[in-house]
N, C-alpha and C positions, 0 to 999 in steps of 0.2 A: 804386579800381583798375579798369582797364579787364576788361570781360567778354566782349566780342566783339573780332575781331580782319577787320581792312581784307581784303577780299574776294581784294585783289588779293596781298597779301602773305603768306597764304597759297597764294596760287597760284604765286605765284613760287616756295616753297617748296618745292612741289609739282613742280615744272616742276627745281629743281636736280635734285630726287631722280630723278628719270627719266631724268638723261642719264648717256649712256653709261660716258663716263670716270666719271661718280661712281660707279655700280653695279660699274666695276671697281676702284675704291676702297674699297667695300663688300665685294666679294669679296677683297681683299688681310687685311680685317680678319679672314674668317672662315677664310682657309688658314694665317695664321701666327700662330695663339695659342699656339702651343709656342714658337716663336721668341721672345714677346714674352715669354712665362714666363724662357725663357733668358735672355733682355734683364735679366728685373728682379730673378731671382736673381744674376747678376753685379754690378750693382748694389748690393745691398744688402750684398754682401760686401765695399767699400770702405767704410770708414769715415768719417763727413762730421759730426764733433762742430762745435760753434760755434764760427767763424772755422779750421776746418781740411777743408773744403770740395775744394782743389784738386785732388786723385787723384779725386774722381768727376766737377768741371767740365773734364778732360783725356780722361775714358772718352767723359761726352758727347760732348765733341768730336768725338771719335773716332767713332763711331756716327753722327756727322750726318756726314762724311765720307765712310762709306761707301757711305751711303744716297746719296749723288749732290748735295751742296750745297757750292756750290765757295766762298763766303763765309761760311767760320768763324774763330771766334777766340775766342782767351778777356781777358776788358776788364780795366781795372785795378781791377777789384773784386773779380774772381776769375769773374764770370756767364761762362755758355759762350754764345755768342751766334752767330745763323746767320740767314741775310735767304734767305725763295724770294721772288724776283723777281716782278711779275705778268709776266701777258701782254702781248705778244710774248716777252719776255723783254729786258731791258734788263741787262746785267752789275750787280750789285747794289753792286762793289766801285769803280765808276763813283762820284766825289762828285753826286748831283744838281745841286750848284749850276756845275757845270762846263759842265753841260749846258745848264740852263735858268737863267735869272735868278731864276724864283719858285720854283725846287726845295724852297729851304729850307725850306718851307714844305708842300710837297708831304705828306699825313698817309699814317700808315700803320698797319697792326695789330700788335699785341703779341699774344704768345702766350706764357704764362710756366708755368713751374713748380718750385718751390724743391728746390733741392739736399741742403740739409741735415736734420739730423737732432735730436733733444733729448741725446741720448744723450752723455756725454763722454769725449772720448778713451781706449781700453782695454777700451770695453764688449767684450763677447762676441759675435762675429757668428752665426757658423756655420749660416746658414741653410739651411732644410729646407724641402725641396720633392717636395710628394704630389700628384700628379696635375694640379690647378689650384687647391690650396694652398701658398700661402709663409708660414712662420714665420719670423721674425726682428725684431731692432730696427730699427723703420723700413718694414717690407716693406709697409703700407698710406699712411703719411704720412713721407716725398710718395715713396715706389718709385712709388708707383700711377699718380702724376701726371705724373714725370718719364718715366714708360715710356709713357704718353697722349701725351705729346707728341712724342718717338721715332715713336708708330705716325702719327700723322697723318702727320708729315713723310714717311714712309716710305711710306703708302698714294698719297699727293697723286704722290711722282714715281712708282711705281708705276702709275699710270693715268694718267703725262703731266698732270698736272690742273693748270695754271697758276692761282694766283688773279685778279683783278682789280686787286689791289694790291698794294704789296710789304708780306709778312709777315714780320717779325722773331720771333724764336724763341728764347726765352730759358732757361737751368737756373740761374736763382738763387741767389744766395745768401743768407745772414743773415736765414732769414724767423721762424726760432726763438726764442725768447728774445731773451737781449741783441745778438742779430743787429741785435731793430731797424731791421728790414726795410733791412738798408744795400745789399743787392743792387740791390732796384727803386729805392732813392732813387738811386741812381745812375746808371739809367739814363735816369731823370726829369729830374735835373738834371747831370749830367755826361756825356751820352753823345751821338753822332752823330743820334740819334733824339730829344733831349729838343726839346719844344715841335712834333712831328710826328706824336704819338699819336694817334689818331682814336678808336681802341676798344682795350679791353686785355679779353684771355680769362685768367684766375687757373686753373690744373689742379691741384687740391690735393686728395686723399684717391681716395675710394671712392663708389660712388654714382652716381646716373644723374636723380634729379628734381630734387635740393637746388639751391638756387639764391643766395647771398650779395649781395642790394644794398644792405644796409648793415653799413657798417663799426664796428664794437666800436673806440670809442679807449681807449687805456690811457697810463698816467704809471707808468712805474717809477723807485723813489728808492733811494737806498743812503742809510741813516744811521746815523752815525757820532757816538757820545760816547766824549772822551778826557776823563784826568784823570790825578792825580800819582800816584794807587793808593797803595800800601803794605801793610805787615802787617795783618791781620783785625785783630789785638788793640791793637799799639799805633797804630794810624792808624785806628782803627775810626771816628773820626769823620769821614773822610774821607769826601765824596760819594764813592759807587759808581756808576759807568756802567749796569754792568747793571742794579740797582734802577732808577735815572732813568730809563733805555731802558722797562723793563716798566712806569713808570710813564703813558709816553708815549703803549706799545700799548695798556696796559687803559684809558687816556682817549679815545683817537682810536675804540675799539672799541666803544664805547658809542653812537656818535652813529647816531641815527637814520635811513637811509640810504634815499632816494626809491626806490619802485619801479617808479614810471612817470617818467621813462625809470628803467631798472633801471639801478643802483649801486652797486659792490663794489669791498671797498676787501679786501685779502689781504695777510698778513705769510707771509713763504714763506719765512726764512731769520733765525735772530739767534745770533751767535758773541759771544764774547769771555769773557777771565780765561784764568789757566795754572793758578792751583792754586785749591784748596779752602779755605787758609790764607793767601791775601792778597786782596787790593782790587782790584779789576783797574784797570788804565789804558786800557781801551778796551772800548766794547763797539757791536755794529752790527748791520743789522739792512735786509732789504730788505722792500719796498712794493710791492704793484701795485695800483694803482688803476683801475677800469674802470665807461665807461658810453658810451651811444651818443651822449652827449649832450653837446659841449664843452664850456658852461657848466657841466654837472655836475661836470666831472673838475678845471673847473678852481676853482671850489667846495672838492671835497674835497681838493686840494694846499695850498688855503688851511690848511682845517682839520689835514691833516698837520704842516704846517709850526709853526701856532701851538701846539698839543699838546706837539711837541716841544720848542718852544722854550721854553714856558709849565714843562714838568717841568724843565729844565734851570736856567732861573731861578728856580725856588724852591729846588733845590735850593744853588745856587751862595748864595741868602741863606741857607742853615741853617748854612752853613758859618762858623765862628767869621772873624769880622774881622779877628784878628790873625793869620791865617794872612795867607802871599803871596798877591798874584791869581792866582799861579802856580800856585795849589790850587785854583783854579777849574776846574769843566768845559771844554769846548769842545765845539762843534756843527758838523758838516757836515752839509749836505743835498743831494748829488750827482744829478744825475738820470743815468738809466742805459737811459733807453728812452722816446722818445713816438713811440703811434702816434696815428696822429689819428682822429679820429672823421668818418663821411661818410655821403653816403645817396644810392642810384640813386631817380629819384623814379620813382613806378610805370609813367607812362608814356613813360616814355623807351624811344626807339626799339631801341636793345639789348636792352631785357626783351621787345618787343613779339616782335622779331625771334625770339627766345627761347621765346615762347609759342607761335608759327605751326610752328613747328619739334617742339616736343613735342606739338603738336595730330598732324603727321604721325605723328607717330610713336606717336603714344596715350600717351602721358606727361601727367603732370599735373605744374606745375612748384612747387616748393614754398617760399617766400621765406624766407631767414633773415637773421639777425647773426650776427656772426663775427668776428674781429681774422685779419685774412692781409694778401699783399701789394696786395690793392686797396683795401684803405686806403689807400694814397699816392696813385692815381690818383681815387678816389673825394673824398679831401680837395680835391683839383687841381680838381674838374668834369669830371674825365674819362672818359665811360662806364665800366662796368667790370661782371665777373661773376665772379665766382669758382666754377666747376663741379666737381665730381666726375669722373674718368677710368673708373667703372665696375666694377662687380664689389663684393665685400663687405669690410668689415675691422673689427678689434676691438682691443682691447688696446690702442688705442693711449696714446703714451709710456710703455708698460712694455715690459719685456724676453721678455713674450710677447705682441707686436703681432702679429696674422696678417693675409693678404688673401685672399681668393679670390675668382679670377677670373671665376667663373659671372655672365654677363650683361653682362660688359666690352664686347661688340661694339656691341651696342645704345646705351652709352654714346659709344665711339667713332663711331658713326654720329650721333648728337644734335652730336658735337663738329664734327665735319666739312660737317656741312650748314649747321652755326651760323656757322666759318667765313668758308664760300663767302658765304655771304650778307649777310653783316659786308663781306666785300671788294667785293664788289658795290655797297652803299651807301656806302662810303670812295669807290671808282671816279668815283660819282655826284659826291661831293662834291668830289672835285677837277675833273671837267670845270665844274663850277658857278665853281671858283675860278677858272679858266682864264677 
């Protein structure tokens, strides 16, 4: 890991922070933190369960509109999505490739932050707001992040502050669970931007030093054993799903699991049977599997799969011969989520960029794992950071998730200098292309 940092780019850093328009971007942050309160108590009062997202990527919309950005919309994934143009100012809603022959090609920065919530449909919102605390579900992960990105956008035209390059601006969807991060994969590979990414910023929770460059991949599985069922007593010989199922967990659950890379395998869910007096004909059961390390995860789907299979064929031979095969088991193993596993290597120029920046600021920056939406980019080779919007929070995915706000500006300012300076080097890199 690098320990000193190029003389010169901290100066550049140094030099963003000192001009004008930014220090009136800085001061936009520190007159409207009631506003942004307001912001994220409304917020948080739309509900955004998994895949029902759209009432809050319409609010954003809405909110970039006001703020002064005249390319919004919401894609066919549901993301609410908005481009600040760079300098001079080019119409954003302009196709590049109209303009220039090598546009398509032209990179640019991603700014994202996820929409939704853990929570499902019906939960309780009603949140409470003291001074510059919010209680509610959701009000730290991602209120915190999606209202970070609200204030950039809102400080930058605020102080006129054009970037370097044009910034796309994203409220995500599907970063939760069986989301499955289908937001960003979308934008990756189905969108007006895919293949033009240069650098991607992730604003997800609370926090001001945390730093995510590498990605926690996960495998999640649904599995399913069916069978003919019947009475406990007259069909008692009957394979039982459930039996075989728990036969599967308590075997897959014994194995040995490396700790270096760390590896975790989680049963978070097993249903099936109606009564207490018959066999059931189904029984299932979700997986998540997680490590940093793609041969590990893919390792342990192995071992998933053979466990399972392995209980269901012995059982399937216990079972008398003269029965039909029809009295046989059956197996699915669905998958129900990959994220993939990635890594920012230490000295890639985005952390570097990252470090001169909290050095300004007296920050010390602190490197984690983590499963978010930069795992898509980070699998791709695509810079990426996943940061904190600032301020504190707890609880979260329960039903008394809080945030507070104390120390948000400081974070917004880390965001905004990190930014400019991001577009700055994109700028760079497209006159090179040129």
């Amino acid at each position: 890991m690098s320990t000193t940092l190029p003389s010169t780019l901290y100066s550049r850093i140094s030099r963003l922070a000192a001009d004008r328009k930014v220090h009136q971007a800085f001061r936009w942050f520190h007159l409207n933190d009631g506003k942004l309160m307001d912001w994220q108590r409304a917020l948080v009062s739309i509900p955004a369960p998994p895949f029902g997202e759209t009432a809050r990527a319409v609010w954003l919309a809405e909110r970039l509109v006001e703020i002064g950005l005249e390319d919004v919309h919401i894609d066919n994934e549901g993301n609410a999505i908005a481009v600040l143009p760079a300098a001079p100012g080019r119409k954003p809603e302009q196709r590049d490739e109209e303009i220039d022959p090598i546009a398509s090609r032209i990179p640019v920065l991603l700014v994202s932050a996820h929409l939704d919530t853990v929570f499902p449909d019906g939960t309780p919102l009603a949140p409470v707001l003291e001074h510059r605390r919010l209680s509610a579900p959701g009000a730290c992960d991602n209120a915190a992040g999606v209202i970070g990105l609200l204030a950039l956008v809102a400080a930058l035209k605020a102080a006129d502050l054009a970037p370097d390059c044009h910034i796309v601006f994203a409220g995500n969807v599907g970063e939760e669970g069986e989301g499955d991060l289908r937001g960003v994969r979308h934008i990756y590979a189905r969108s007006l931007w895919s293949g033009r990414i240069a650098a991607h910023l992730v604003l997800d929770g609370a926090g001001d030093e945390i730093a995510v460059t590498e990605a926690l991949g996960s495998r999640r599985f649904l599995v399913t054993i069916e069978g003919p069922g019947g009475h406990s007593w007259s069909d008692a010989d009957a394979a039982n799903p459930i039996a075989v199922l728990s036969e599967a967990i308590v075997s897959i659950s014994r194995l040995a699991l490396p700790s270096t890379p760390r590896t975790t395998l989680n049963v978070g869910t097993i249903e099936g049977g109606t009564t207490v007096n018959s066999v059931p004909e189904r029984a299932s059961a979700r997986f998540d599997l997680r490590s940093g390390n793609a041969e590990q995860l893919a390792w342990l789907e192995a071992q998933l799969r053979h466990a399972v299979e392995s209980a269901v064929d012995k059982a399937n031979a216990r079972v008398s011969r003269e029965k039909a095969t029809s009295a046989d088991l059956r197996v699915s193993i669905e998958s129900i989520g990959d994220r993939p596993a990635g890594r920012l290597a230490d000295d890639a120029a985005i952390l570097e960029t990252l470090r001169a920046v909290d050095r300004h600021l007296g920050l010390k920056t602190q490197l984690r794992l983590a499963s978010t939406d930069a795992n898509i980019p980070l699998s791709l080779g695509i810079p990426a950071l996943t940061l904190g919007a600032g301020g504190n929070g707890g609880g979260i995915h329960t039903r008394g998730e809080w945030f507070d706000a104390t120390g948000r500006e400081l974070a917004l300012k880390r965001l905004l200098l990190l930014l400019l300076a991001l577009s700055q080097e994109i700028q760079q890199a497209i006159l090179e292309l040129r």
